[in-house]
C-alpha positions in Angstrom: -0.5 3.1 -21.7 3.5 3.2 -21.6 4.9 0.1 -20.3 8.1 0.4 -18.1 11.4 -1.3 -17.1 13.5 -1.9 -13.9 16.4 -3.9 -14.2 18.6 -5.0 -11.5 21.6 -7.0 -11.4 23.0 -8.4 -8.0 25.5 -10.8 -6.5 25.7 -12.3 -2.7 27.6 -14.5 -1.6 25.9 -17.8 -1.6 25.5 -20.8 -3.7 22.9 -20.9 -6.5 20.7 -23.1 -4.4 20.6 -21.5 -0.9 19.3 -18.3 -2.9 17.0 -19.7 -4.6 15.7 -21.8 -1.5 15.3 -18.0 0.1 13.4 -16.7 -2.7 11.5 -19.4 -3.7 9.6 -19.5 -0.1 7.2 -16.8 -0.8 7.3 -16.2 3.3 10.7 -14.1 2.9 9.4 -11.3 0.5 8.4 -9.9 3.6 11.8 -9.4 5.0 12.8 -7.9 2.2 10.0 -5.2 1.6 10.7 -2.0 3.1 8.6 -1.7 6.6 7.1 2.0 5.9 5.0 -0.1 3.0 3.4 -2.2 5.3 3.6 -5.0 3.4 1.2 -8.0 4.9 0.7 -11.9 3.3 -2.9 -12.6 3.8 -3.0 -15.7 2.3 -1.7 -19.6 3.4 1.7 -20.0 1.7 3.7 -22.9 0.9 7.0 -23.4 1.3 8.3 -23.0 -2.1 6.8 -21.0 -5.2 5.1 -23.0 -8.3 3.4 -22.5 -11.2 -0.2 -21.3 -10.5 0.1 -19.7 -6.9 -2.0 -16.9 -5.8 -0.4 -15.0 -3.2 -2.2 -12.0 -1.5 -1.0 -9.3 0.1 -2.2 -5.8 1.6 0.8 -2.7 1.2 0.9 0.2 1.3 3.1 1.4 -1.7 2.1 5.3 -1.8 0.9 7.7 0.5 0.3 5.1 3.0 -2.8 4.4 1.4 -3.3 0.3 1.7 -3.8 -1.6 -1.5 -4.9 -5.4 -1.6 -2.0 -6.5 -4.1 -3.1 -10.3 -5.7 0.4 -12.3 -7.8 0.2 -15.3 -9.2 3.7 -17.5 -10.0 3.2 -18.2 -13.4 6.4 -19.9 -14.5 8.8 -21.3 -12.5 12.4 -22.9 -14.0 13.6 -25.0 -10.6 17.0 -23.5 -9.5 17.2 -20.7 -12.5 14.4 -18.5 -12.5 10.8 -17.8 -11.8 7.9 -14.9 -12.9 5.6 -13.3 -10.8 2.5 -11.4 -12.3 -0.5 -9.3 -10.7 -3.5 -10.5 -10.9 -4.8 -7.2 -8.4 -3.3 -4.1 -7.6 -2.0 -1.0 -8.2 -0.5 -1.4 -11.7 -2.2 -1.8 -14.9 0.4 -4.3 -15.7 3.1 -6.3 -13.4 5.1 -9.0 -14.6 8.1 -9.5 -12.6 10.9 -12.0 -13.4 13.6 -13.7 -11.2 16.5 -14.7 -12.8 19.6 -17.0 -10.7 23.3 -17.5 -12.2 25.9 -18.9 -10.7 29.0 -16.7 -10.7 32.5 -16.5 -9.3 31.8 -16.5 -5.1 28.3 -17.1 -4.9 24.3 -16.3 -7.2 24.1 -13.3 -9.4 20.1 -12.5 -9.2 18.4 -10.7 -12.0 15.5 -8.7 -11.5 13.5 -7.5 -14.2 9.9 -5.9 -13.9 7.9 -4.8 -16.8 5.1 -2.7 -15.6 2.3 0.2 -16.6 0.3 2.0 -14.7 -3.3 3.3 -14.9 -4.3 6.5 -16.3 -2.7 6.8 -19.5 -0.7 10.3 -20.3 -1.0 10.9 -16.2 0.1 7.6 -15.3 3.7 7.9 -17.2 3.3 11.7 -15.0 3.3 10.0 -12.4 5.6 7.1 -12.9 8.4 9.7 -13.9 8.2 11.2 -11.2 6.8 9.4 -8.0 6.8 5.8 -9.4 10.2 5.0 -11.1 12.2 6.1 -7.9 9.6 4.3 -5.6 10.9 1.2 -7.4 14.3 2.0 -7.2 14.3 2.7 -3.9 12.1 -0.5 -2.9 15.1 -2.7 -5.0 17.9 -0.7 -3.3 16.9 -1.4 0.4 16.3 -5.4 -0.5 19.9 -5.1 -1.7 20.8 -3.3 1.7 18.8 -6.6 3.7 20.5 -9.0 1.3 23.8 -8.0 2.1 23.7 -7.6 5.3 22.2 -11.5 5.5 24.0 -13.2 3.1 27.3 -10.7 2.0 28.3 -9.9 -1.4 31.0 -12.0 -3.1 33.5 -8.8 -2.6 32.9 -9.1 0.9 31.1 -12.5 2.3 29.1 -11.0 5.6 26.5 -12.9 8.0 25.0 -16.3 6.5 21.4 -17.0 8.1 18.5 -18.3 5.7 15.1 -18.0 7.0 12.9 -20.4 8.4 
């Protein structure tokens, strides 16, 4: 089993504390998950993340087959950064850390994901070449949403936080 990496750097234009009261609320990943996955919380949810929190979900990541997807929160650093991990899915391995700095005009966010799929030799197959882009791709239109809510320190756009 090969273990990957995604890392993703990016900046809005918002203090440290407004995005992390966004993506801290376990409610918004929704908005920000591309709607051809079908992505669907189907469990309670509080308002904030914290150490120990099982979250549920159902997607539908490839070939619009749905998975039950099951993350727990397990470390969270108030205002800085916070890790998510599956517990169920589609990965062999998910571990999924949130990093916020404040910058020059607003939060730089840090995404890094260090994950492995099932299967061995197939499994890296397919992660080179269905997988890896899937990722990508998922990240790139949650930078798309997050501009267009919040704007990028370049070029401030709409300001709305979610409720």
């Amino acid at each position: 089993m090969s273990v990957h990496r995604f890392d993703t750097t990016h900046r809005l234009a918002v203090p440290r504390d407004e995005a992390w009261r966004f993506f801290s609320d376990p409610r918004n990943l929704e908005r920000i998950t591309p709607k051809e996955m079908g992505f669907t919380i189907t469990s309670p949810l509080p308002d904030e993340v914290y150490p120990g929190l099982i979250v549920t979900y159902r997607v539908r990541p490839l070939l619009n087959v749905p998975v039950t997807w099951v993350t727990e929160i397990t470390s969270v650093v108030e205002g800085e950064r916070f890790v998510d991990e599956q517990r169920v899915g589609p990965y062999s391995m998910w571990h999924h850390e949130h990093h916020f700095t404040t910058v020059a005009g607003g939060t730089e966010m840090r995404d890094i994901v260090h994950y492995a799929l099932p299967g061995g030799p197939l499994g890296d197959l397919v992660n080179h070449y269905v997988v890896a882009r899937r990722v990508a791709e998922i990240f790139a239109h949650r930078r798309r949403v997050l501009d267009r809510m919040f704007g990028t320190p370049e070029a401030p756009g709409v300001h709305a936080i979610a409720g």
